[in-house]
Structure formats: structure tokens, C-alpha cells
C-alpha positions in Angstrom: -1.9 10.4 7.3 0.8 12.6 7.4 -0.5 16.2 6.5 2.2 16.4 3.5 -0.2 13.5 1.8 -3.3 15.2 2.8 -3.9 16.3 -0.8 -3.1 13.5 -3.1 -5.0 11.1 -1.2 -8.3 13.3 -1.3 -7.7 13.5 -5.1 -7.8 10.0 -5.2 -10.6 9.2 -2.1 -13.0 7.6 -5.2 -10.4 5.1 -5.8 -10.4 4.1 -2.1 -14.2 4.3 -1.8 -14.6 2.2 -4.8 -13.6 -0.5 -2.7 -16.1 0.1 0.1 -19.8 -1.2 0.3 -22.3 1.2 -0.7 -22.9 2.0 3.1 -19.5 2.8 4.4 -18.0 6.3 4.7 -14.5 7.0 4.4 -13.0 10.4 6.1 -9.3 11.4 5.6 -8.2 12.8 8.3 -4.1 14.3 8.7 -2.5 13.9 11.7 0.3 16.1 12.8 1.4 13.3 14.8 2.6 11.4 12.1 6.0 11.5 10.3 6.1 13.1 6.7 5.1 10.3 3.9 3.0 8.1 6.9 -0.2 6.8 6.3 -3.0 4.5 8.5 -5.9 3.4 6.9 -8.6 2.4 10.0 -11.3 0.4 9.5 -13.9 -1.6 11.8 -11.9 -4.9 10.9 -8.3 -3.7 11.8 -5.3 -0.9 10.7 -3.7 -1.2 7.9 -0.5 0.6 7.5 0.0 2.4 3.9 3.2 4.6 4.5 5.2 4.7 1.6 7.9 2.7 3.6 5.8 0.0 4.1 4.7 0.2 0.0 8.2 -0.1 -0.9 9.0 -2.8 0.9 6.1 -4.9 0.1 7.4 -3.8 -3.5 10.6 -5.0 -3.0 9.5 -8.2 -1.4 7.6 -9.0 -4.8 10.3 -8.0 -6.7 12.4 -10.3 -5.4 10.3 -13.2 -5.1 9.6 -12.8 -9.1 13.2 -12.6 -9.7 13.9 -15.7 -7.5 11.3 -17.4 -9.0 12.7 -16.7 -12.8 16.1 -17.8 -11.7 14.9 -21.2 -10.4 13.0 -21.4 -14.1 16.2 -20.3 -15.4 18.0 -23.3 -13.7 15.4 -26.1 -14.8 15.3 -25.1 -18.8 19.8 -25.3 -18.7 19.6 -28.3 -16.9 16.9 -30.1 -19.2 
């Protein structure tokens, strides 16, 4: 992670290692060679990006989907 998030993300590591089996370890580790507001989570099963970017758009993506999903519901209760 970007060093800027360094501190939120340890304030919320139980959250994270909630989600872990009893076994695993998590570190957090900042990397100066990320951009501000950057963030890789690795594990042994792959990388999974968690910038804020990539959180907005997958917000955005749901967002949308909802709305075009309420529009087509929309359509089917005027045309009944």
C-alpha cells in the first residue's frame, strides 16, 4: 500500500484478519513504490488490487447496474 494509507489500514487490520483462517498472518507492509491512495492485498491464491480507483469503479459499476435494473422494472409496471 501506498504509505499515505499506512495508518488507516492498520486501524482496521482486525477487520481484514477477521476474514482469514485462524492460521494465517496478515502483515501490512507500505511501499514507496506505489502511487498515493494504492493498495495490493497478496495472498497465496492471487493479488487483489484494493486502490481506491479500483473501489470506485467497482462502485460505480453496481451503481449502475441497480439503476439499470430499476429502469427496466420501471418499464414492465407502465406497460402492464
Amino acid at each position: 500500500m501506498a504509505p499515505d494509507q499506512y495508518d488507516i489500514t492498520v486501524d482496521r487490520k482486525d477487520e481484514i484478519e477477521a476474514v482469514l483462517y485462524q492460521n494465517q498472518q496478515l502483515w501490512i507492509v507500505p511501499s514507496h513504490q506505489l502511487e498515493q491512495n494504492q493498495c495490493y492485498i497478496e495472498t497465496p491464491f492471487g493479488r487483489v488490487n484494493a486502490s481506491l480507483d479500483t473501489q470506485f469503479a467497482e462502485i460505480k459499476q453496481q451503481l449502475e447496474h441497480l439503476l439499470e435494473e430499476g429502469t427496466a422494472d420501471e418499464s414492465h409496471s407502465t406497460a402492464s
